[in-house]
C-alpha positions in Angstrom: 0.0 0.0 0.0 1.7 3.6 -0.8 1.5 6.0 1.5 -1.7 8.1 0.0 -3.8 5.0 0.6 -2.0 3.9 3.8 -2.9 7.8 4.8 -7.0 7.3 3.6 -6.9 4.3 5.4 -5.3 5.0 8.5 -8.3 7.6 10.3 -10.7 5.9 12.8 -13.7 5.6 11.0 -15.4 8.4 13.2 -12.9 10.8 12.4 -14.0 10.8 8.9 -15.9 13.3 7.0 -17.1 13.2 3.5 -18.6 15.8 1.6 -22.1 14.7 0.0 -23.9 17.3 -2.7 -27.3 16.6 -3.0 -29.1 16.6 -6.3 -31.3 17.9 -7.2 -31.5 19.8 -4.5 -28.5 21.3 -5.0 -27.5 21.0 -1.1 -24.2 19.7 0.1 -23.5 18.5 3.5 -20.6 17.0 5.8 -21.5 13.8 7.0 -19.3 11.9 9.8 -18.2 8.0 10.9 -19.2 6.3 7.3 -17.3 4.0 6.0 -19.0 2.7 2.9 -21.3 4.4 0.5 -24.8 1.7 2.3 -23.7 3.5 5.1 -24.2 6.8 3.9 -27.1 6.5 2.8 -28.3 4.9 5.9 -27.0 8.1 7.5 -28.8 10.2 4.6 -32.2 8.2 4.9 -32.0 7.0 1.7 -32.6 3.7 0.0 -29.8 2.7 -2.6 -32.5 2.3 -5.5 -33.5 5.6 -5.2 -30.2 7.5 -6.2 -27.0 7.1 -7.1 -23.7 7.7 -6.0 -21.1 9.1 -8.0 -17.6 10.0 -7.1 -16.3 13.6 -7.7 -12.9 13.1 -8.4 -13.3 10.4 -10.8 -17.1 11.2 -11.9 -17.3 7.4 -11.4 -20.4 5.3 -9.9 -20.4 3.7 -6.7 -21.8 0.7 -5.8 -23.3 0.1 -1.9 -20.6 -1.8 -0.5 -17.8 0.3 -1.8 -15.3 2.1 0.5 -15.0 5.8 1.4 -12.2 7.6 2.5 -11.6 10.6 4.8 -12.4 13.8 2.4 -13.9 12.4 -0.1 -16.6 14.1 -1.7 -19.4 12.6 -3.6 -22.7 13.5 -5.3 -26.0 11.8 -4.3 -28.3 12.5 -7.4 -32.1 10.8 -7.2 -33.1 9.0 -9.9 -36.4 9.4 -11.6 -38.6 7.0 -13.4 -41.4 7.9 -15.8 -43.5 5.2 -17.0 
């Protein structure tokens, strides 16, 4: 592990804070002591069919039982049906 990773890794999980924008409300909060993205949207109240979570920095998706790390920042965007 280099030492970037070893340093994401290494914070007790309720030292960590990740930064969460809310679409499409267009909201962002700090939220505390996650360390996976089911846990953050247990945090948010949210249920994992309902949005999805994408990663800033790499604009890429992430699944439920993914990792976070300290200072990461995410978007939660809601997903719509028509039908």
């Amino acid at each position: 592990m280099d030492e970037g990773a070893a340093k994401k890794h290494s914070s007790k999980v309720e030292d960590f804070r990740i930064k969460v924008l809310l679409q499409p409300e267009g909201r962002t909060v700090e939220i505390e002591g996650v360390r996976d993205v089911q846990g953050l949207l247990r945090k948010l109240g949210l249920r994992g069919g309902d949005v999805m979570v994408i990663d800033v920095g790499s604009s890429s998706l992430l699944t439920p039982d993914e990792g976070l790390f300290d200072g990461q920042e995410v978007e939660v965007r809601r997903v719509i049906s028509g039908g």
